[in-house]
Each structure stands twice: as structure tokens, then as C-alpha cells.
C-alpha positions in Angstrom: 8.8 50.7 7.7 12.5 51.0 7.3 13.8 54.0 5.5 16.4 54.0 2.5 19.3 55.4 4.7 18.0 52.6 7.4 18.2 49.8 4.6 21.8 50.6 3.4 23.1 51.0 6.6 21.2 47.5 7.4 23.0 46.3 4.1 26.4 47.7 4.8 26.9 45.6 8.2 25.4 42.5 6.5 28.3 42.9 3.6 30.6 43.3 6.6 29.7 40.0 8.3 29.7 38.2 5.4 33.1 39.6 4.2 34.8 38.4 6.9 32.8 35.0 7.7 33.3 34.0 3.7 37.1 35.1 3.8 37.9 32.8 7.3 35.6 30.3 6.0 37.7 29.9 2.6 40.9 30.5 4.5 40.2 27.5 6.6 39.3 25.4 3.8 41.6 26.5 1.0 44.8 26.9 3.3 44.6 24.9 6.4 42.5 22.2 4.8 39.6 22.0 7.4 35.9 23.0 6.5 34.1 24.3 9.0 31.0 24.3 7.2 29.8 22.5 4.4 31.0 24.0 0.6 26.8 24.4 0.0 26.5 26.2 3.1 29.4 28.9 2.0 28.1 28.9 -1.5 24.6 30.4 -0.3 26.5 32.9 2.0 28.3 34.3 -0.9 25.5 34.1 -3.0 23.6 36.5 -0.5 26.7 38.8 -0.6 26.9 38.9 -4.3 23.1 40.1 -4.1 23.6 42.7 -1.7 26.2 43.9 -3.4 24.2 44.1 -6.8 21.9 45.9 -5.1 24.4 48.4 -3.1 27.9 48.6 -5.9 28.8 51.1 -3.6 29.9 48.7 -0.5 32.0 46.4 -3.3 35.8 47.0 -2.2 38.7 45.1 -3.5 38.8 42.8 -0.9 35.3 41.4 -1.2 35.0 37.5 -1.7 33.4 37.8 -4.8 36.6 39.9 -6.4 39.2 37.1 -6.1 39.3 33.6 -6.2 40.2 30.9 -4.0 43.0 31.6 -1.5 46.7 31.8 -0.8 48.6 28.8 -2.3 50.4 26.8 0.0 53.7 27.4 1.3 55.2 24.0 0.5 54.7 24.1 -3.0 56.4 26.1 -5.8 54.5 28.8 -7.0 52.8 29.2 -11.0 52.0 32.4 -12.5 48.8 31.9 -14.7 49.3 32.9 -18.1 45.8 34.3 -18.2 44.0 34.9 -15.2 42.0 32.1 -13.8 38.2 32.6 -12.8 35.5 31.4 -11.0 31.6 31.4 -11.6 29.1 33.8 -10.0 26.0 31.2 -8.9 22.1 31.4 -9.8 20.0 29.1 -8.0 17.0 29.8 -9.4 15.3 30.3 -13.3 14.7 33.9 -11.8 18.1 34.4 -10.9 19.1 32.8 -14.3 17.3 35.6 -15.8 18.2 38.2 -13.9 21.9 37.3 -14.9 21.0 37.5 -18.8 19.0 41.0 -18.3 22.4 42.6 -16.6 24.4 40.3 -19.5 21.8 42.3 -22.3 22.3 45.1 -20.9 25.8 45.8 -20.6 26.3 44.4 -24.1 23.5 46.3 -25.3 22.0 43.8 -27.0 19.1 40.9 -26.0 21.4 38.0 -25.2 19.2 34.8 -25.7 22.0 32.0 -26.6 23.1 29.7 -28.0 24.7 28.4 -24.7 26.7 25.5 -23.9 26.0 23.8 -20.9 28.4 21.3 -18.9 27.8 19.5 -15.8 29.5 20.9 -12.8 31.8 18.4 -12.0 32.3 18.9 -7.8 36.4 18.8 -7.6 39.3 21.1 -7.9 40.2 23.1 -10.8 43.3 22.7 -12.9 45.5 24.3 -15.6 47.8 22.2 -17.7 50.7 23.8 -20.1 52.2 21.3 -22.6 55.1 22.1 -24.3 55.5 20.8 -28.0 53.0 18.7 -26.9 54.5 17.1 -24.0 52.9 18.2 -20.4 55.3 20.2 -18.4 53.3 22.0 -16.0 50.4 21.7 -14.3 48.5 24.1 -11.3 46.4 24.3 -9.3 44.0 27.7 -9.2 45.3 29.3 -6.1 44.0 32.5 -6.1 43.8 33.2 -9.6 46.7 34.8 -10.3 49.3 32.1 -8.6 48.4 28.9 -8.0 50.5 25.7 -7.2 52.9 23.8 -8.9 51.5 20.2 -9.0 52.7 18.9 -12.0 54.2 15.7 -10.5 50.8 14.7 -9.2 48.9 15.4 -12.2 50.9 13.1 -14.1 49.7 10.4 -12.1 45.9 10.9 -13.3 45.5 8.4 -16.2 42.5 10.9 -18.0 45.5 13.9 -18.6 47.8 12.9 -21.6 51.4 13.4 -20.8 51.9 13.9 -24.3 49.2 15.4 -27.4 49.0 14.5 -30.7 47.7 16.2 -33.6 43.9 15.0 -34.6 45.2 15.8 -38.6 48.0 16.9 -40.7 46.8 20.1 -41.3 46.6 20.7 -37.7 49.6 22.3 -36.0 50.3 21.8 -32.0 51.6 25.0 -30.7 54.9 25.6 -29.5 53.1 26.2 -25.9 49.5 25.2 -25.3 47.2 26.1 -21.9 44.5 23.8 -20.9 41.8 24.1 -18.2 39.8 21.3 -16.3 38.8 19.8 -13.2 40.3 16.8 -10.8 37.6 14.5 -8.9 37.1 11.6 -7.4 34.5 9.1 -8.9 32.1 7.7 -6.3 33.3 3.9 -6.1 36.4 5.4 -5.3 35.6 7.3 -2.9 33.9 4.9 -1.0 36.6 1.9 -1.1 38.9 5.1 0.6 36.7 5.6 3.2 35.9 2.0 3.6 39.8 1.7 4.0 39.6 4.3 6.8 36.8 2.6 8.5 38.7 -0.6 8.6 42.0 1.3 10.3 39.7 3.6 12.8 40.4 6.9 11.3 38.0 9.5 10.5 35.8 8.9 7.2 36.1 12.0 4.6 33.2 14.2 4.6 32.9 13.8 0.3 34.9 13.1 -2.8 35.8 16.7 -3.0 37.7 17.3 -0.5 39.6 14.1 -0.9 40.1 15.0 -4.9 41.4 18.2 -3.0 43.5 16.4 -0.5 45.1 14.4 -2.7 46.2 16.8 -5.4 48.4 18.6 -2.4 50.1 15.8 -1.3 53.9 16.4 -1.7 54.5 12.6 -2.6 52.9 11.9 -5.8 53.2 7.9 -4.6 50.0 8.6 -2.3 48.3 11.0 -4.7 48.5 7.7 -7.4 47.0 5.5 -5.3 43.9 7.6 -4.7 42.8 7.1 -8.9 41.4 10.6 -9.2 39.8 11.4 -12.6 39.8 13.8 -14.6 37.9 16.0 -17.4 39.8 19.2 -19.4 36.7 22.2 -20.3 38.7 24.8 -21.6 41.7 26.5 -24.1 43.6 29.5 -23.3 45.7 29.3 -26.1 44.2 31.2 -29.0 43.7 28.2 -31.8 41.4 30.0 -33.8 38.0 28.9 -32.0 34.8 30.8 -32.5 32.8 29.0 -30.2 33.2 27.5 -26.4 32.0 24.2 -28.0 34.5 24.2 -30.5 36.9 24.3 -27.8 36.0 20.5 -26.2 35.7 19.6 -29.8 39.1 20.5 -30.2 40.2 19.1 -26.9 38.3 15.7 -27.8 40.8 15.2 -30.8 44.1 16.1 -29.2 43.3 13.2 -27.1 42.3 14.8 -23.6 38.8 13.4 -21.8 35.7 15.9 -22.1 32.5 15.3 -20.4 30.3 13.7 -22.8 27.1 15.0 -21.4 28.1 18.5 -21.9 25.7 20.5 -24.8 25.0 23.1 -27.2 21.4 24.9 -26.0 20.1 26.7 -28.3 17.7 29.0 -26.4 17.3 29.3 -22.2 14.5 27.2 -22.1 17.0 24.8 -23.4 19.3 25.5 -20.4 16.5 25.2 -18.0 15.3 21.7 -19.0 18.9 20.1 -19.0 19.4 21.2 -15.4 16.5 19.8 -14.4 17.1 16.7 -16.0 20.6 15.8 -14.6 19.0 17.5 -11.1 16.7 14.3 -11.2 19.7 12.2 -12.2 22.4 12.7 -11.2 22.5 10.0 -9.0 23.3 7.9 -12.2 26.6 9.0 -12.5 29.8 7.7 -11.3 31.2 11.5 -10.2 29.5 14.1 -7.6 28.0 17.2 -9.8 26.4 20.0 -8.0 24.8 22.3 -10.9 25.2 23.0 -14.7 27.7 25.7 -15.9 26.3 28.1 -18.6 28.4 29.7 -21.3 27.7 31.6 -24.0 28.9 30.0 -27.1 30.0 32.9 -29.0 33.4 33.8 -27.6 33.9 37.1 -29.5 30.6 38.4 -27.2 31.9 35.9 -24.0 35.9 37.8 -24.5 33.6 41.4 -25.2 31.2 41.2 -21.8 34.5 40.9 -19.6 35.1 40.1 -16.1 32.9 41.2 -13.1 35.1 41.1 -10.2 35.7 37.1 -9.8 33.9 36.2 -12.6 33.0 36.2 -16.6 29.9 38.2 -17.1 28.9 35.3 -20.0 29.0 32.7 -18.1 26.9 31.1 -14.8 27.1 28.3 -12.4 23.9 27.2 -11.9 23.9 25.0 -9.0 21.6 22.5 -7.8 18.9 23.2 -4.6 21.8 23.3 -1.5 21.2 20.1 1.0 22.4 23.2 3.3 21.9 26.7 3.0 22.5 29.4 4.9 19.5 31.9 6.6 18.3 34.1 9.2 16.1 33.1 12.7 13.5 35.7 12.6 11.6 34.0 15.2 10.9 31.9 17.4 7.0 30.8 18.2 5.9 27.9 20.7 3.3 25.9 19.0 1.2 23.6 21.4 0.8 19.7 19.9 -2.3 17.5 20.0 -1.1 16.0 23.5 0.0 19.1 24.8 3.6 19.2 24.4 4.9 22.8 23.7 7.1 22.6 20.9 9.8 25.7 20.2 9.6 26.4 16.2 12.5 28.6 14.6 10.5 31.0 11.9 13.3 31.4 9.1 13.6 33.6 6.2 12.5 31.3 3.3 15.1 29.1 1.7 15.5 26.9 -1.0 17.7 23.5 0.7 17.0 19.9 -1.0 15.1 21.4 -3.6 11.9 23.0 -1.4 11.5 26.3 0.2 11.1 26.0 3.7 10.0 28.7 6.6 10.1 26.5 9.4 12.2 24.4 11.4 11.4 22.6 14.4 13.8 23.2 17.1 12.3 20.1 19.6 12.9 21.7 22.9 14.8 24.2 24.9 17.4 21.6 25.6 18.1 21.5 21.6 18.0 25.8 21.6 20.4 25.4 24.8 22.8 23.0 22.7 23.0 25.3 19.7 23.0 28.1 21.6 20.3 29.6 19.0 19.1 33.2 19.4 16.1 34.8 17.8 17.6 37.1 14.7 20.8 34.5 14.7 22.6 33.2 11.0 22.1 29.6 11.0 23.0 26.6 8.7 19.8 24.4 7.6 20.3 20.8 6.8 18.0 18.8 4.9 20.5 15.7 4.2 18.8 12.4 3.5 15.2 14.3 2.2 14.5 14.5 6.2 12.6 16.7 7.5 14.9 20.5 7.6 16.5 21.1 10.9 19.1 23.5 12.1 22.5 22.2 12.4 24.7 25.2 13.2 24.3 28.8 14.6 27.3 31.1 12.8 28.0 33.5 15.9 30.8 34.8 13.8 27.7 36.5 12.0 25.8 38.1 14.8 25.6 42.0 15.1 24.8 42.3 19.7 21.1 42.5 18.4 20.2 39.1 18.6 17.7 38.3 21.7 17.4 35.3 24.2 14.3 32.9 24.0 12.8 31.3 26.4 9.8 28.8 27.0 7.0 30.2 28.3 5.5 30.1 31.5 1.7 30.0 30.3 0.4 27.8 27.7 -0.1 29.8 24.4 -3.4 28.2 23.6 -5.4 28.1 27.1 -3.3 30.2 29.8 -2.5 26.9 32.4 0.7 26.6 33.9 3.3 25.2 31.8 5.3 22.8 33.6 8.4 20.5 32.3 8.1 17.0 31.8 11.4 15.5 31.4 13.2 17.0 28.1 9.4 18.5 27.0 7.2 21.0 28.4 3.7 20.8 28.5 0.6 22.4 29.5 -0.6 21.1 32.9 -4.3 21.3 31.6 -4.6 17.3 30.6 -7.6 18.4 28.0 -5.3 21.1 26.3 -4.0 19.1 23.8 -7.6 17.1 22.7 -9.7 20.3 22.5 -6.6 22.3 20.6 -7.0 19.5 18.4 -10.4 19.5 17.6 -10.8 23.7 17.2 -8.2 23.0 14.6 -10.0 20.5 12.6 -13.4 22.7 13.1 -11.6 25.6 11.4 -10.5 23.8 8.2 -14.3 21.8 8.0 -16.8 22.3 5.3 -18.8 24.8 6.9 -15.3 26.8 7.8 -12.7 27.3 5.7 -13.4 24.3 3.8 -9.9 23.2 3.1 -10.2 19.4 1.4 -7.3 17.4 2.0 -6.4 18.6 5.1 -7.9 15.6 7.7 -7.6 15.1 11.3 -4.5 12.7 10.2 -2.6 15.4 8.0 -3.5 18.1 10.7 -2.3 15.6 13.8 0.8 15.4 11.7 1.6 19.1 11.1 0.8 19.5 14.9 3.6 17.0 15.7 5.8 18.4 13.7 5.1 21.9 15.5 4.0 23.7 11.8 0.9 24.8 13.3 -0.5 25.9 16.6 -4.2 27.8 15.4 -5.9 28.5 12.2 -3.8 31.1 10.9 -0.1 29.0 10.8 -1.8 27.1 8.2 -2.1 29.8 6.2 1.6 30.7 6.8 2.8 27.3 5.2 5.2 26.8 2.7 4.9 23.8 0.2 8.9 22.9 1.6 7.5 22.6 5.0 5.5 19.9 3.8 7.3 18.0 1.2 9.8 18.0 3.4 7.7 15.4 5.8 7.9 11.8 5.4 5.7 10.2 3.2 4.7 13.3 2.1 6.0 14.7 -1.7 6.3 18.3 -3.9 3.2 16.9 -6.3 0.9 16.8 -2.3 2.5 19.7 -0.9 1.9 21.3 -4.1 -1.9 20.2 -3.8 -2.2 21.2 -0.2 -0.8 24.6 -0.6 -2.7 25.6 -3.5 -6.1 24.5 -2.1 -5.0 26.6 1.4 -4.3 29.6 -1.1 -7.8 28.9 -2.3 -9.4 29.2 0.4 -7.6 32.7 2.0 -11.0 34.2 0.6 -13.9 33.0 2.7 -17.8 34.3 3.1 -18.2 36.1 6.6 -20.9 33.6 7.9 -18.3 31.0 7.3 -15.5 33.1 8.9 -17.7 33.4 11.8 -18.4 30.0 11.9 -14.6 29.2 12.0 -13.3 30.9 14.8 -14.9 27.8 17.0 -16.4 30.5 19.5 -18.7 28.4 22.4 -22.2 28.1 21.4 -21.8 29.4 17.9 -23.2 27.1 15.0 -24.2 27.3 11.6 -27.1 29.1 12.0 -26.0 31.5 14.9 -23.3 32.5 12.7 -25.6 32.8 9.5 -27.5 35.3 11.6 -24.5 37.7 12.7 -23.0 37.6 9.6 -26.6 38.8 8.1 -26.5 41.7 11.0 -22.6 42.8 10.1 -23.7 42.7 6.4 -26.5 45.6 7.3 -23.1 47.6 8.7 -20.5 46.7 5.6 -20.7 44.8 2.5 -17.9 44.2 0.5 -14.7 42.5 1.1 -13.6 42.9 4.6 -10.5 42.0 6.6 -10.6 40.2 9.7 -9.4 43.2 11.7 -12.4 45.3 10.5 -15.2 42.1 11.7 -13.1 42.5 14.9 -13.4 46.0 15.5 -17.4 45.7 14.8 -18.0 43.1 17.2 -15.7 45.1 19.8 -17.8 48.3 19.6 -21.2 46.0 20.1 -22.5 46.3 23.3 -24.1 42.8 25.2 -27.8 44.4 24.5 -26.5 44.9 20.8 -25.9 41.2 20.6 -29.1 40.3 22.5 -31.2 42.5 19.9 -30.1 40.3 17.1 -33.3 37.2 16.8 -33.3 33.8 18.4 -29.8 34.9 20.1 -29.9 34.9 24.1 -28.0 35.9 26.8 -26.1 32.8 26.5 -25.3 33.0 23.8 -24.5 37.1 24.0 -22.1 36.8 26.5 -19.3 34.0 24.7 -19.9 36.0 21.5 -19.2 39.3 23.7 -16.5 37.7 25.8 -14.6 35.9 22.7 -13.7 39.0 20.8 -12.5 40.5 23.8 -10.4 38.4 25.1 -6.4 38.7 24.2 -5.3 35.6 22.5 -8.4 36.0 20.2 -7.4 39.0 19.2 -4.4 38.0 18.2 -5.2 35.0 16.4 -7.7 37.5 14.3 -4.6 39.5 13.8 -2.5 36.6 12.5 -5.0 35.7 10.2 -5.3 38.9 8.6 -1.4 39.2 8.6 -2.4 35.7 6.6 -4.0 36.9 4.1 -7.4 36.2 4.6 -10.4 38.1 3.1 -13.5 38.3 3.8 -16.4 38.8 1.2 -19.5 39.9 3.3 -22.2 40.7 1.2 -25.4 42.3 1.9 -27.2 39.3 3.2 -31.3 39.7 2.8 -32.8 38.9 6.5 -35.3 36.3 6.9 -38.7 37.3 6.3 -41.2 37.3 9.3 -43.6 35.7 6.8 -43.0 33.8 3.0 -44.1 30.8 1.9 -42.0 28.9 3.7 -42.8 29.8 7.1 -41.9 27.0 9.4 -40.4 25.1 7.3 -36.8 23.5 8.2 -34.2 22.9 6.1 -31.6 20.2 5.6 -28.8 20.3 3.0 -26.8 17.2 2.7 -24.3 16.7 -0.3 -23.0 19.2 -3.3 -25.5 21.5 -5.2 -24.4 21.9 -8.7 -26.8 25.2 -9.4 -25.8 27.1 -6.6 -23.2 27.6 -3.6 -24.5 25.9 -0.6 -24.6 29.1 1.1 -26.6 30.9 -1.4 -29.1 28.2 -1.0 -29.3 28.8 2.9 -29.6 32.7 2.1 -32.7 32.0 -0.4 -34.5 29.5 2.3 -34.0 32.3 5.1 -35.2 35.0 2.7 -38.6 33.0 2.1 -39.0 32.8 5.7 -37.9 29.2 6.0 -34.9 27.7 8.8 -31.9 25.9 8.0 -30.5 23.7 10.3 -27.3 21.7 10.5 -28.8 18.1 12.0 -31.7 15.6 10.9 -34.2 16.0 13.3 -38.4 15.0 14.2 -38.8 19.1 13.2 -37.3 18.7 10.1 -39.7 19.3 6.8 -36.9 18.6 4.0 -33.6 16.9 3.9 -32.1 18.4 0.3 -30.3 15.5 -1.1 -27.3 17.4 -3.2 -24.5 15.1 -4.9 -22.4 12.4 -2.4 -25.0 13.2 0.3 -23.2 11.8 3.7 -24.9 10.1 6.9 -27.7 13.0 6.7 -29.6 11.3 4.1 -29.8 7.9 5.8 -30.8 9.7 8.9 -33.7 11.0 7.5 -35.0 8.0 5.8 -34.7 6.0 9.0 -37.3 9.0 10.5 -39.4 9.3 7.8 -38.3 12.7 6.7 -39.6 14.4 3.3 -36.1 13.5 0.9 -36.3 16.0 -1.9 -33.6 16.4 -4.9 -32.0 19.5 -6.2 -34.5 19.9 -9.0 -37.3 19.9 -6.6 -35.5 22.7 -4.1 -34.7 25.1 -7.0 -39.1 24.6 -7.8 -39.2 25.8 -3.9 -37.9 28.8 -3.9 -38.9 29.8 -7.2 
């Protein structure tokens, strides 16, 4: 377990790394115009920074990313002094981190903050600053770095949406001698894609989205090409004191003078409020004409938004809350082979969890080692995760610029994980040189999420074929390790089944120890052979075990131990012996205890040597509404009585429960005694 000094200096060279990746990162965008990674991908690097520096204030210096804005203005362009400085917006991604930022809001005003807010859309272009004087536009700047920005007034004018000239919306309203307005320049999408269609047609390079061209164009040092680009534009916000109480009142205000405000922004009264309008224009945003990539929250009140101040680049009343990232930014923690159903090895990078497309995922196939070779991944490496499209999340870049000399190597075993052959390589893939590998990997997969087993409905041999050819599982105890993300992420798969499917796994992490037994597919052990060790471990603990302890009791018992136990022989002895001592076992126990899983084992009653119902053998087909099926088998073996898994010429009753399967018809087609539920509970009574 790390220790605090061990954390912060942990902490201290992650700030470091991201300092300087976040500073060439914006450099190369902001200055030399070329992104190296996408804007989402830098967003979640500084969003990581700004955490660790919330959690450790005393690694902020003044050259942090997340005390300045933007960067350097460019050389060819006359430089503006902002009147007041311009800012940028600190980012939540989450409702959790949306209420983390009102707590340290609260608390710093010393008073619950809980709205009203006003919410605008988070228009994805460049922002602006317009000074008109006596009403006619005279200057207007780009933000720069927050101090100094860029003159690019002569460009600006060519935007239809910003008036060259205001007028006053009454005549008791007054335009002031000098008047500062803030907004944003974009491109709309139809325009962006008759530009790019344009580029296509002359074999240049298509733009990567409307931002940067927005960007692009606002630079250009003849306003001739920056007109015929038809960038739009909306204005969010007065410097110049006019005598507003309220952020709202401002695009009131702006709205009469004659200047274009978004028409979807609005007036929350609560957070709640905030929470459903970003997830509203999250599901559609696709319906409007201009890229957004989040809300923007402000609170209204602008005597407590001008009182809470300025955290180093940012107002402390006000958030951008951005949409789930399409990339995000993480750390490789591992990297595990997992062996498909045909016995292809398949690499798997096991990620820190992150939110990208709207899912958090822990996985990400990697294919092969060719793909590892090509981006020249290393286990503990920064990487960027893509989920463009809804596709299935892969890694698309590894940012060395990140990396600390601790990263490690990987490379593709020379044994098979699941049954020790020879791995050998097969074109781009490897695979196990055993040709049943794959087919009986397959079926102890299915046989630990059956009914008897873990009993995990809605996970069928098709869903399960699918997770293994997508390399999210290799034994019982991935599927535990799943996160709904990895699945909604799949084709034909959504959040509502993933949803389903990982709740019903977390349901099942608790399981009875015959059934635990039962699950870990050792040779030779049924139903009924498991019933019967689980009824001996319960004489040595009762209680809720983990797997680890089950483990360590069958390690200390000796073959004779196991041969004591009734109507289990030396066959069956010696796969019980040899299973639990053999290494990958063990460690798939292990994982499943890392899991999660729990283990109820309570103190079973043995079967009576005599009770009424000596010799009698039981089937149970179907639900029983009265009583777990397993309580039912415990009563049967308590009177004395067998239970058995198949139909057979010595079965005396087939207990017909609710949606009995193929059982039932067996035993009507031998003759066998069918009795219902009502008539079993009179049995063993």
C-alpha cells in the first residue's frame, strides 16, 4: 500500500508530465496551428491535472495550464490589451464532479450555493471580444492568452451575426461611450462540409472539424478568404457595467441592442435543473446546425459570481460541463492475453476506467502484437482512447512525451494461459497449438455462468462467444471484472443491456459454496459431488467465506481426507486433490476473490443414514416458488433421500417446479412418478 509521502511524490511527477505535455500540446495548437491530438483528448489531460492539483495546492505554480489561458498571440497580428481579463472554464464531466464544484463554490462563499443558474450550450469555436464605440464596432480580439489577444477586427466585420453598429432597444436606454462584448465564432455544420467537400474536389487534406476551421479562418490576414468561409456567430456576455443584476439579464440586454444570442440558453432554477438540460441537448445535439460539446453553468447572481473570484484560469461560479469525450486520455495498467473460443490469443490493454462516448470502459482490445508493435504500447504507458462512430473503444495513440523510464515491455507468451501448449503464430495471430483449446475454454466458460453455477441469466453461449471474440474475458473471473462501457460499447449491444447484464453479474458475486464448487468445472465434479464437499467444508466453517479461504481448506486435505468423504472414490479424490493444487487454478481462485466474490457456506445438515426417504431419488426440474432450489436438495438429503441431476430408470420423483425444461418430458416418456410443488413440500414435512 503506498504511503502518503509515496502518493505526493507519485502526484508531483504526474503534475510534471502533464505540465509540460498540456503546455506543447496548446503551443502546437494555439500558435503553430497544428493539433496533435484531438481538443477532447487535451481537455481530459487537463482535467486530470486540475484534480491533482485540488488534491495537492501545494504543486500549483504559476506556470501551470490551468492558471492562464490559451497561448501567445501570433506575431503577425497587432496586439489588444483586454480591458478586463479574459477567462476560461474549469470542466466537470460528471454530476459528481458538478457537485464537487458547488461544495468548494459553498464553501468558499460560506454559504449553500444551490442556483439559480443559467445554462448555455457550449458552442465548439473560438472566443471573441468586441468593443464598439458610440455604438459603432471598432475593435474586435481574439482571446490570446487572456491578457493580449489579437487584433482581428477586419475579419470580424465580415461575420454577418456581429452588428457593425448598435442601437438602442428604447429611449430611455443610453449606449455607452465604450461598450465590451464577449462571444464565440463557429462554423455551422453545412458549412463546414461544402469546405471540405471543396477540398476533396481539389486533393487537399479535409479539416479535422468546424473548430479548427472557425479558428483558421479568424487568423487569416486577408479578411477576403475569412468572408468566404460564412462563420457564425453568437455574443454571451457584457463587460461593461450597464447596471445588470443577473448573467441572464445580460443576453437579455444583448438580444435588444441587436447582437445574436443562443436561443436555447436558460434560467435553471435548481441543479437538478442543470442536470436534465445537459442531458437533453447530450441526446440532441445532433439537431443543431453548430458543433456543441457541453453546457456552461453560471450562477445568475453576479454580485455572488463578481464576490467568488477567479481560481487561477477560471471564475469560481461558473463550469463547463462537457459532454462524454469520443477521446479521453488514460493509463495502460496492464496488459493480459485472453484465449478466444478458437484459440486465438488475443493481447487486452487493462486501462484505468474512463468515461469516452458516454460509457466507462476498462478494456481495450489491442488485436495482436503486430498492433502493440505499431503503437509501440508499453504496460503503465498514457494513451489516447477513441470511441468515434459508437465503435467498439480502441487505442489510437501512446503519448511517450508522458512516460516516467518505468513503463515495461510486453510480450506474447510462449505457453497458452488456459491449458499450458505451445503457443505458436499463425500469420498476424497467435494461437494455442492444442486444436481442442479453444472448444473446451468455451464450454468451462458457459458451465460457470449455468444454473447450477453462478447462475447468471442473460449471459448465453452467444453473448459469451461474443465477449470471447472481443478478448473481454478469458475465465470466470473477467466477467466479474466488466464494466457496463465494455459492453455497450459492442455492436448491437446498448447502455439499457449492458445495464441489465452488469447488474445481474453484480447479483450474482454472492454465491452458496455447493454452487461455487460446482462452478470451477473441476473433472468429475457434478451436482451432487459438489453438494457433498460443500456439506463437509460447512462442518469446518459456516458463514460467508472468500474463495481464498475454500482454497486453503482443500489445500491442507490430504487424498485419504477426500476419500473419507461418502460415495467419493479415488477417482474422483485425486482431480479434486490435483485441481486445487495446480497453479493456474489457483490463480483463477485468486482473481475471483480479487472479483468480489463471496461465498455464503452455511452449516449444511448431512444426509441421514436412515429417514423416510431412504432410497428415494430426486429430480427437480423448473422454479420452486416456496423455497430455493438448493434448500430443497438440502431437505431431501437430510431425510435420507438422493438428488440427482438426470432422469433416469432409478429415479422415484421428477419435482415438476414452474417452466420445467426437457426433464419433465423425459420422465413421462419412462414412466416416472411426476409430482408438483404442493405435493414435495407434503414430503418432507
Amino acid at each position: 500500500m503506498k504511503t502518503d509521502s509515496t502518493k505526493k511524490k507519485s502526484a508531483k511527477e504526474r503534475i510534471e508530465h502533464l505540465k509540460k505535455t498540456i503546455n506543447a500540446y496548446r503551443y502546437s495548437r494555439l500558435v503553430l496551428n497544428k493539433e496533435k491530438i484531438s481538443p477532447e483528448a487535451e481537455d481530459t489531460l487537463k482535467k486530470e491535472l486540475f484534480d491533482l492539483e485540488q488534491l495537492f495546492p501545494e504543486f500549483i505554480t504559476p506556470d501551470s495550464p490551468t492558471q492562464r489561458v490559451g497561448g501567445e498571440p501570433l506575431k503577425q497580428f497587432k496586439k489588444v490589451r483586454h480591458e478586463k481579463r479574459m477567462l476560461s472554464f474549469n470542466d466537470a464531466f460528471s454530476e459528481e464532479d458538478t457537485h464537487d464544484w458547488l461544495e468548494r463554490l459553498s464553501n468558499f462563499l460560506g454559504r449553500k450555493i444551490g442556483g439559480p443558474f443559467y445554462a448555455e450550450l457550449k458552442i465548439d469555436g473560438l472566443a471573441i471580444e468586441l468593443v464598439y464605440e458610440k455604438g459603432i464596432l471598432t475593435e474586435g480580439s481574439t482571446r490570446g492568452d487572456g491578457e493580449i489577444g489579437e487584433d482581428v477586427t477586419q475579419n470580424l466585420k465580415t461575420i454577418e451575426a456581429i452588428p457593425l453598429k448598435i442601437k438602442a432597444p428604447g429611449s430611455k436606454f443610453k449606449i455607452p461611450e465604450r461598450m465590451v462584448v464577449r462571444g464565440e465564432v463557429f462554423l455551422n455544420k453545412r458549412e463546414f462540409d461544402s469546405i471540405n467537400r471543396e477540398q476533396k474536389k481539389m486533393g487537399l487534406k479535409l479539416y479535422a472539424n468546424p473548430r479548427n476551421v472557425a479558428a483558421g479562418s479568424v487568423r487569416q490576414l486577408d479578411p477576403k478568404i475569412t468572408a468566404e468561409r460564412k462563420l457564425d456567430s453568437f455574443q454571451y456576455g457584457i463587460v461593461t457595467r450597464l447596471g445588470q443584476k443577473r448573467h441572464s439579464e445580460e443576453h437579455e440586454i444583448l438580444h435588444k441592442l441587436g447582437f445574436r444570442v443562443n436561443s436555447n440558453n436558460k434560467i435553471c432554477r435548481t441543479v437538478e435543473d442543470v442536470f436534465e438540460f445537459r442531458d437533453y441537448w447530450n441526446k440532441n445535439r445532433e439537431r443543431l446546425p453548430y458543433e456543441i460539446d457541453g453546457i456552461v453553468v453560471v450562477l445568475d447572481d453576479n454580485k455572488s459570481h463578481d464576490a467568488a473570484g477567479v481560481i487561477g484560469k477560471a471564475p469560481r461560479a461558473a463550469i463547463a460541463y462537457k459532454f462524454s469525450p469520443k477521446e479521453a486520455t488514460t493509463v495502460v495498467e496492464d496488459i493480459k492475453v485472453q484465449v478466444g473460443r478458437t484459440g486465438v490469443l488475443t493481447p487486452v490493454a487493462v486501462m484505468r476506467p474512463v468515461q469516452v462516448g458516454g460509457v466507462t470502459i476498462a478494456h481495450a482490445t489491442l488485436h495482436n502484437a503486430d498492433e502493440i508493435k505499431r503503437l509501440g504500447l508499453k504496460v503503465g504507458d498514457t494513451v489516447v482512447v477513441s470511441r468515434a462512430g459508437d465503435v467498439i473503444p480502441q487505442i489510437t495513440k501512446v503519448l511517450e512525451e508522458m512516460r516516467t523510464g518505468k513503463e515495461r515491455e510486453f510480450k506474447m507468451p510462449d505457453k497458452c494461459p488456459i491449458d499450458g501448449s505451445k503457443v505458436v503464430r499463425d500469420g498476424v495471430a497467435w494461437r494455442c497449438s492444442n486444436p481442442q483449446c479453444g472448444a473446451r475454454h468455451r464450454e468451462a466458460l458457459y458451465h460457470s455462468v449455468s444454473r447450477p453455477a453462478f447462475d447468471i441469466r442473460g449471459l448465453g453461449p452467444k453473448i459469451m462467444d461474443r465477449f470471447l471474440d472481443e478478448g473481454l474475458i478469458s475465465d470466470a473471473a473477467d466477467i466479474f471484472e466488466l464494466e457496463e462501457g465494455d459492453i455497450a460499447a459492442l455492436e448491437r449491444f446498448g447502455e439499457k443491456s449492458a445495464e441489465n447484464i452488469i447488474g445481474e453479474i453484480e447479483n450474482k458475486k454472492k454465491i452458496l459454496l455447493n454452487r461455487f464448487i460446482y462452478s470451477l468445472g473441476i473433472l468429475h465434479v457434478g451436482e451432487e459431488t459438489a453438494n457433498l464437499l460443500a456439506q463437509n467444508i460447512s462442518s469446518i466453517k459456516s458463514g460467508i467465506s472468500k474463495p481464498i479461504d475454500i482454497l486453503k481448506i482443500f489445500q491442507k486435505m490430504s487424498l485419504e481426507n477426500l476419500q473419507e468423504i461418502q460415495d467419493i472414490g479415488p477417482k474422483v479424490s485425486q482431480s479434486i486433490y490435483g485441481w486445487f493444487r495446480e497453479r493456474r487454478n489457483i490463480n483463477l481462485v485468486e482473481k475471483l476473490e480479487s472479483a468480489g466474490i463471496m461465498i455464503a457456506t452455511p452449516r449444511l445438515r448431512p444426509r441421514q443414514a436412515s429417514g423416510r426417504l431412504k432410497g428415494k431419488t430426486f429430480v427437480l426440474t423448473g422454479g420452486l416458488e416456496s423455497m430455493p432450489r438448493d434448500e430443497a436438495k438440502e431437505k431431501i438429503l437430510s431425510l435420507g433421500g438422493d438428488v440427482s441431476e438426470s432422469v433416469g430408470k432409478k429415479t422415484s420423483y421428477v419435482v415438476a417446479g414452474s417452466e420445467p425444461g426437457s426433464k419433465l418430458e423425459k420422465a413421462q416418456k419412462l414412466g416416472i412418478k411426476i409430482i408438483s410443488e404442493e405435493e414435495f413440500i407434503k414430503l418432507i414435512k
